[in-house]
GUROVO-73177 format. One line per 2 residues: their letters; for each residue x negated, y negated, z of C-alpha. Coordinates in pm, 1 decimal. Each point is the difference from the previous one (the first is absolute). Last residue first. Example, Ala and Ser with C-alpha at 12.3 -4.5 7.8 and 13.67 -1.06 7.14 Angstrom:
sa> -1367.0:106.0:714.0  137.0:344.0:66.0;
END
This chain:
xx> -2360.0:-13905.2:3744.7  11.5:313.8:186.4;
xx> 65.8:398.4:-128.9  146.8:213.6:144.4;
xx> 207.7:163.5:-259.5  -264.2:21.1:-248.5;
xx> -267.3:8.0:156.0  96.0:286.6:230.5;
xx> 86.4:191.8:-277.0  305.5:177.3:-169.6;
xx> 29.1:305.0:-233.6  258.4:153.4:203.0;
xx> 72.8:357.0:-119.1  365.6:-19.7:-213.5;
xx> 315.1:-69.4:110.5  335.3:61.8:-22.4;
xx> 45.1:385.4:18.4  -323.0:20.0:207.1;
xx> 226.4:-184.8:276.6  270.7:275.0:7.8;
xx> -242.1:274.7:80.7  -214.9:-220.5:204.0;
xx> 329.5:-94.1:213.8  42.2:335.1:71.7;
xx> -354.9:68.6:94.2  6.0:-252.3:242.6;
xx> 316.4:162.4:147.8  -175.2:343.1:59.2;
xx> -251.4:-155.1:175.3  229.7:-150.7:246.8;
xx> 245.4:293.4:44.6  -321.1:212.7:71.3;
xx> -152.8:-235.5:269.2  398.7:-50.1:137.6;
xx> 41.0:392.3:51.1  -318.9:152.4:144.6;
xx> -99.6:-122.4:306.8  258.8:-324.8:124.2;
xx> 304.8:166.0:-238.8  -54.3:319.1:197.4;
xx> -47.3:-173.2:348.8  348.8:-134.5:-40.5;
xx> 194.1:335.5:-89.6  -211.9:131.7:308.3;
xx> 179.2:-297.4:181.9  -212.0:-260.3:219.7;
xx> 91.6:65.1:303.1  -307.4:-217.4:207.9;
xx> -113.9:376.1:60.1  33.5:65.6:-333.7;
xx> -229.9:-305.7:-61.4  -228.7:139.4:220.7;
xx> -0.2:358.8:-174.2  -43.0:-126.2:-314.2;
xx> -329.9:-231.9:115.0  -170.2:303.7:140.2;
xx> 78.4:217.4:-241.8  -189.6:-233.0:-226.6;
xx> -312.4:44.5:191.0  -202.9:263.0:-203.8;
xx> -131.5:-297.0:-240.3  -193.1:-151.2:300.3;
xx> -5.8:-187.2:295.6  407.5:-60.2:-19.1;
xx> 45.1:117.5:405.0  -218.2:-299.3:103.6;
xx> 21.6:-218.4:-260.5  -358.7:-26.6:-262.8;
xx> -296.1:-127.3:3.7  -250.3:-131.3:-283.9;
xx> 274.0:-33.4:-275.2  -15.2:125.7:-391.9;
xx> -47.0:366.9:84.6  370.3:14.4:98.4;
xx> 221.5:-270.9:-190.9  288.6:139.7:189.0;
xx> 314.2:-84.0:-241.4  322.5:169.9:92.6;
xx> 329.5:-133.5:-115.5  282.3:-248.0:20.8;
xx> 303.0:-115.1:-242.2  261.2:259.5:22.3;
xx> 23.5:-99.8:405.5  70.5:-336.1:-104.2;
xx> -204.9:-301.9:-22.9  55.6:-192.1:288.2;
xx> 105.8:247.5:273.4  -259.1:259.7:-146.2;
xx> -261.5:-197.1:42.3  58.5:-59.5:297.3;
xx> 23.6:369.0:115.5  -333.7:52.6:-204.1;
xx> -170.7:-270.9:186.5  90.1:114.3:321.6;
xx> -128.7:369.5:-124.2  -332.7:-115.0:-61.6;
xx> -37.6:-141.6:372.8  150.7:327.7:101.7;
xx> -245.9:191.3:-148.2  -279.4:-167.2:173.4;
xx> -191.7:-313.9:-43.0  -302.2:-90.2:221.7;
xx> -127.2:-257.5:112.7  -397.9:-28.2:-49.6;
xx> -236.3:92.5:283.7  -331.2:-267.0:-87.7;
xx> -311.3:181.4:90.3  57.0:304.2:-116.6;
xx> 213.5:-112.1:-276.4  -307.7:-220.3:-130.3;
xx> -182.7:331.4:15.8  260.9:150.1:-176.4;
xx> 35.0:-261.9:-273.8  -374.0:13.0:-51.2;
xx> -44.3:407.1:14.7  277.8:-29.7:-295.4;
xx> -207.3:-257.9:-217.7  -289.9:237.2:61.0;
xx> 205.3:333.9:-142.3  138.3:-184.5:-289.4;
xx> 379.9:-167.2:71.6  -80.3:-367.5:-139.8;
xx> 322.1:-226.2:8.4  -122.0:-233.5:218.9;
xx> -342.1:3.2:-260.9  -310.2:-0.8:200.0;
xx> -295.8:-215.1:33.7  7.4:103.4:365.8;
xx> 158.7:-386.0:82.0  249.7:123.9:-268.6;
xx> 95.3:257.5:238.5  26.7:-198.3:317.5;
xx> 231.7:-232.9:-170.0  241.8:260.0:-92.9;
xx> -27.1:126.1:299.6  102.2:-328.5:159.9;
xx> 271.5:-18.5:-261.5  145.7:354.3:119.9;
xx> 17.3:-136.0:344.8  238.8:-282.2:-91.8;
xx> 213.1:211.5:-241.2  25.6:284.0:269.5;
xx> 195.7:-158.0:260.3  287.7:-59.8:-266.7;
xx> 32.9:370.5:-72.9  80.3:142.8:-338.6;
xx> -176.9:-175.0:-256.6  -338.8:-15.7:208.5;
xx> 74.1:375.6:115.9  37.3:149.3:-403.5;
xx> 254.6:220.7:40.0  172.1:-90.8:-353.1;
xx> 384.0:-35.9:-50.6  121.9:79.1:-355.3;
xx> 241.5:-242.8:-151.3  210.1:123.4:-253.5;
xx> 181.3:-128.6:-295.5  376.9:-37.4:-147.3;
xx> -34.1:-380.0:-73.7  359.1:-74.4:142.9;
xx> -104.5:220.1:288.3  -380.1:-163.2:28.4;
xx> 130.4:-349.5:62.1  41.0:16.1:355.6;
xx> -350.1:82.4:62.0  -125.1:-268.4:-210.8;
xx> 196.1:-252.0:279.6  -128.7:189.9:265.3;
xx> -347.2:-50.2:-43.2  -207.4:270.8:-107.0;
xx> -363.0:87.5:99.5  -356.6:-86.4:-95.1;
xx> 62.5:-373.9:121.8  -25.9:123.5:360.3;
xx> 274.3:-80.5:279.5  79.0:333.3:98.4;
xx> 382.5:80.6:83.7  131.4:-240.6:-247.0;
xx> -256.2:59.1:-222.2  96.5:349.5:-89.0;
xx> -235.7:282.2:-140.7  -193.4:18.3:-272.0;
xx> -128.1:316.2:-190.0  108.9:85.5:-349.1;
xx> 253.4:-308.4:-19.2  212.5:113.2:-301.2;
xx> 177.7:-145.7:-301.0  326.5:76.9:-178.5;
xx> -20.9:-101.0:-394.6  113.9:-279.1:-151.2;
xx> -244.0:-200.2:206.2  -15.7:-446.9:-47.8;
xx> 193.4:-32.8:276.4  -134.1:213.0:268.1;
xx> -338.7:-23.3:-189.0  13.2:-381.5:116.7;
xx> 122.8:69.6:395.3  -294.6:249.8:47.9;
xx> -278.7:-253.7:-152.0  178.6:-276.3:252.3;
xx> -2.1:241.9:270.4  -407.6:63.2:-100.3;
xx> -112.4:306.5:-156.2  -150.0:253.4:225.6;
xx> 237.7:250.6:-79.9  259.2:-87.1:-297.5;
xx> -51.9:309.4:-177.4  185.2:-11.5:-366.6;
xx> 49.9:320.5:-117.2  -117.6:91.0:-348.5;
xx> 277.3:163.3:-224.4  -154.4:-169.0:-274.0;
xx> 219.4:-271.8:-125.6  35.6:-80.6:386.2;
xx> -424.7:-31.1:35.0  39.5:-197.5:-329.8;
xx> 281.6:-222.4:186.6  -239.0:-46.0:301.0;
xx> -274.3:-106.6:-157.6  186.3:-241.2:-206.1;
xx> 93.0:-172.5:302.9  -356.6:-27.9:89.3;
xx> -91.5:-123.0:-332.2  278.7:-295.5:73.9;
xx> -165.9:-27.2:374.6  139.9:175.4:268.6;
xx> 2.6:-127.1:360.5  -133.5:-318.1:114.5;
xx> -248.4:-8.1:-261.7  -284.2:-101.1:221.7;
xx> 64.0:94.5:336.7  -268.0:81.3:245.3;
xx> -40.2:368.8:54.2  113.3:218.4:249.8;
xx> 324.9:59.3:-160.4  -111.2:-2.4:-341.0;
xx> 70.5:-213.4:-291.3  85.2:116.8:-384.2;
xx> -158.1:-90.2:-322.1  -365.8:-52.0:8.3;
xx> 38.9:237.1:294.9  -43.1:-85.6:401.5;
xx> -213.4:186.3:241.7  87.3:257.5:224.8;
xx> 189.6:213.4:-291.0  222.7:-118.1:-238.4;
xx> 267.3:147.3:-231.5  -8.9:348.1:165.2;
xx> 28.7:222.6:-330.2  231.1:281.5:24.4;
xx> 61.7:376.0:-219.6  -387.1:12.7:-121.0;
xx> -58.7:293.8:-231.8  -198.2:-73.5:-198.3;
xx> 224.9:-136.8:-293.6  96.8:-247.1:298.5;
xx> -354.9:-81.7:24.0  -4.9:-67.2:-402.5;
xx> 270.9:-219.6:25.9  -75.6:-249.0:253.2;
xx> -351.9:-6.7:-160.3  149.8:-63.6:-337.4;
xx> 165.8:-300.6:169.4  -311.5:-111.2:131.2;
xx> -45.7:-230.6:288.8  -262.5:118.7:139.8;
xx> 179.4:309.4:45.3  -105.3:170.8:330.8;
xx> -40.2:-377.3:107.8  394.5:61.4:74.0;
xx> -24.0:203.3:302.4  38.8:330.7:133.4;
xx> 42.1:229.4:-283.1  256.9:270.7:143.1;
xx> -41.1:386.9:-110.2  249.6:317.4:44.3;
xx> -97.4:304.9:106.6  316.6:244.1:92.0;
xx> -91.1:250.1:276.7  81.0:349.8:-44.8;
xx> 286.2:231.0:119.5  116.0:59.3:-369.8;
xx> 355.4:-161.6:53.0  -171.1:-309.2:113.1;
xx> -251.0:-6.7:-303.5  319.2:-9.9:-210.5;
xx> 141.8:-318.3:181.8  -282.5:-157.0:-35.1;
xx> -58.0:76.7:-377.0  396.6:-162.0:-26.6;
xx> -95.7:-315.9:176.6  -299.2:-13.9:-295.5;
xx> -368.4:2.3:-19.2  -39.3:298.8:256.9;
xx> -390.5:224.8:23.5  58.0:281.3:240.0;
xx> -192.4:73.6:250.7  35.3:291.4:219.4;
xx> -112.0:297.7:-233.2  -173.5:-287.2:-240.3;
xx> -242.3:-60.4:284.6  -285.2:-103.0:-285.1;
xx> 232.3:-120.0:-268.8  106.1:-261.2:236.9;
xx> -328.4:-85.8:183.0  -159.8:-47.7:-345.0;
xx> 341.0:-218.3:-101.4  -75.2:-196.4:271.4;
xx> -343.6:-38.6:-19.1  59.7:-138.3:-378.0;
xx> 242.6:-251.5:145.9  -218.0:-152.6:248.9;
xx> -308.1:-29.1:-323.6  300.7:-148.8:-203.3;
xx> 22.9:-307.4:294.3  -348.4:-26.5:0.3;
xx> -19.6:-88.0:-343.9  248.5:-203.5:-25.6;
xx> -129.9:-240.1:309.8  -381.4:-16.4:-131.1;
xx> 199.4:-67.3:-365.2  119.0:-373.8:180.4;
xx> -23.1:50.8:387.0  -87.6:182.0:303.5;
xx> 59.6:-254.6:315.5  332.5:164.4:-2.0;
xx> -146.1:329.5:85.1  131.9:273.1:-187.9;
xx> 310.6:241.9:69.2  52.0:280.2:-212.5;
xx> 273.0:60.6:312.5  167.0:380.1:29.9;
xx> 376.5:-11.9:-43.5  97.6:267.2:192.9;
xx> 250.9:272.3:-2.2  137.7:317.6:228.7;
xx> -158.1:-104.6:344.4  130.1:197.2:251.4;
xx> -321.9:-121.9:168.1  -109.3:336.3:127.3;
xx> -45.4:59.5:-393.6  -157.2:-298.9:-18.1;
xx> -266.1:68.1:285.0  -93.2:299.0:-137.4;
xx> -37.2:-133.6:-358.5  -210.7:-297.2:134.9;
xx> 17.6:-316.8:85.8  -31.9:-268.8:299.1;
xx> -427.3:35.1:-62.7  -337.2:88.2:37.1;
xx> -22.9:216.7:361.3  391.1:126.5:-83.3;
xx> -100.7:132.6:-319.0  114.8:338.8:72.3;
xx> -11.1:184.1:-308.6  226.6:14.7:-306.5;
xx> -130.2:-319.2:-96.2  -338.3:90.1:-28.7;
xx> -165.4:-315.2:58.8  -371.5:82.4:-102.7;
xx> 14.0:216.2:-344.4  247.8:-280.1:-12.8;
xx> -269.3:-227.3:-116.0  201.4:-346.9:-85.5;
xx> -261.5:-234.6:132.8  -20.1:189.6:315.2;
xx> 67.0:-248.6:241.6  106.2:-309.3:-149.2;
xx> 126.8:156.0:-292.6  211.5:297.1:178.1;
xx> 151.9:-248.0:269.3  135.0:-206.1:-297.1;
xx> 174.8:328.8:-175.4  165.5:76.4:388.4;
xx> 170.9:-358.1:-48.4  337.0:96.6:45.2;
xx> 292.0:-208.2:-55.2  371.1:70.3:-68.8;
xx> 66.4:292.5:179.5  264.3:275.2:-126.0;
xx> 67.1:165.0:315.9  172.5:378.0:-22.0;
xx> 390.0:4.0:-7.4  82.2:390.1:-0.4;
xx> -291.8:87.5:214.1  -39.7:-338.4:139.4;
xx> 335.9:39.3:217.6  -107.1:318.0:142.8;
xx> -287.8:-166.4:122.7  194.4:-305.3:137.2;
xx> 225.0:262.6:197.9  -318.0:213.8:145.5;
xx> -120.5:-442.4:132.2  387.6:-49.5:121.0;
xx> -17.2:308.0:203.8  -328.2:-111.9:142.6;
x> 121.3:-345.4:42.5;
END
């Protein structure tokens, strides 16, 4: 492994990670509401956080797609608004570390930041209720800056179900499938994390474009309605997208989704939030911890998903999503944005090929993106900006 582990770093200097999902903008509002006076990211910020330039630069990490994630219980203009306060910390954060940062809109601006040495910043809306169901909305994110929208989060949309939601529309509605052909028309990719398989299996058909899962892993493997099943999987080649595997423990490893839904429980009987990360939600989940040892994942439990996902999908078909600073804990080996190495040099050690690993960090993200926009240039030929509504198209007798 040690050889392997100087091999996987050599690897990542000509094929550096692009991840699909980082929540490090998140972590900034709940704990220093966007001050980076007080999360200098060129320091260690190993104390507050999975992220830092340090750490990424360890990492081998040469893009990421950083979450303007909001809480899905946000909603309406509350939702909108929070969603453009994530992307104005980016771009601070961006400009800020411009010597290592690099601000990337297209497949060609990532590819350009490589050559440079710095690290392409790309964005990812994390649910639909970023929206609320506008059109314009859609549109105006994109303008932005925005490169993917996650079409649900935790909790269903007026127009598209969840995984870990009860169904409603049972996939897509008609606005929902509009949705997704404005976010082709733009260039937007489609994220099908966290949507339900029926969600997945309707942008499938309804996409012109090739879509991407910016952190779930495989179903088969872990039985949790945040990942893929096998039968999406295997239509990702025809589609020409990527699906990124996340590190998350309670997607990864089946003992964890039991234990993580007692700690779930124990936070909202603190009056918190599962999904809260401030400094008292933390001392909660580790004192729960303490008294509860949780199973833990390791790099080889992310790397069994990886090796089936790449037997059902295709090896040009996989990628990289962490969704660091958006999980409690993290594998043992993966605990923060540093870790890659670790993962590259157990799959070399399962023989993956460096040719392989290339497409799996680098490649397949950039092939992806660059296909979206593609499509957008074709699509803008034919069409014009959706003027549609929810009302319209959804609408009941």
């Amino acid at each position: 492994m040690t050889d392997h582990l100087a091999q996987a770093h050599d690897l990542l200097a000509t094929n550096p990670v692009v991840d699909g999902h980082n929540d490090f903008p998140w972590a900034l509002r709940e704990q220093v509401r966007y001050d980076l006076d007080q999360r200098d990211m060129a320091a260690d910020l190993t104390a507050y956080t999975h992220t830092d330039i340090p750490r990424l630069r360890a990492g081998g990490v040469g893009a990421q797609f950083w979450s303007v994630y909001v809480r899905s219980d946000f909603s309406g203009d509350t939702a909108v608004s929070a969603t453009l306060e994530q992307i104005d910390v980016v771009r601070r954060f961006t400009e800020r570390y411009a010597t290592t940062l690099r601000p990337a809109f297209t497949a060609d601006d990532m590819e350009a930041a490589r050559a440079e040495g710095r690290i392409a910043s790309l964005m990812g809306a994390e649910g639909g209720h970023s929206i609320n169901c506008s059109m314009a909305t859609l549109r105006t994110l994109y303008d932005l800056g925005v490169r993917y929208m996650t079409l649900t989060h935790n909790d269903n949309v007026p127009w598209a179900d969840s995984a870990t939601d009860e169904p409603k529309a049972h996939g897509l509605t008609r606005f929902g499938e509009e949705v997704v052909r404005e976010m082709n028309r733009l260039g937007m990719l489609v994220d099908l994390s966290h949507v339900s398989a029926d969600t997945m299996r309707d942008a499938l058909r309804v996409t012109e474009a090739p879509v991407v899962f910016s952190h779930s892993s495989a179903r088969a493997v872990c039985d949790h309605p945040r990942n893929i099943p096998d039968d999406v999987l295997e239509l990702l080649p025809a589609n020409g997208g990527v699906a990124m595997a996340t590190f998350v423990p309670k997607f990864v490893l089946p003992e964890a989704v039991a234990w993580t839904r007692e700690a779930d429980e124990n936070m909202r009987a603190h009056g918190l939030h599962p999904l809260e990360m401030t400094p008292a939600a933390m001392k909660v989940q580790r004192t729960f911890e303490e008294a509860n040892p949780r199973p833990l994942a390791t790099v080889s439990t992310v790397a069994d998903h990886l090796d089936h996902m790449r037997e059902v999908a295709g090896v040009d078909h996989i990628g990289i999503g962490g969704d660091f600073d958006g999980t409690a804990f993290t594998p043992e080996g993966l605990n923060d944005v540093a870790g890659y190495p670790n993962l590259v040099a157990e799959l070399l050690d399962r023989r993956w090929s460096s040719a392989d690993l290339a497409k799996l960090t680098w490649q397949n993200a950039v092939r992806t993106l660059r296909g979206a926009e593609d499509v957008a240039r074709t699509a803008q030929t034919t069409r014009g900006p959706s003027l549609a509504t929810i009302d319209q198209l959804d609408a009941t007798e």
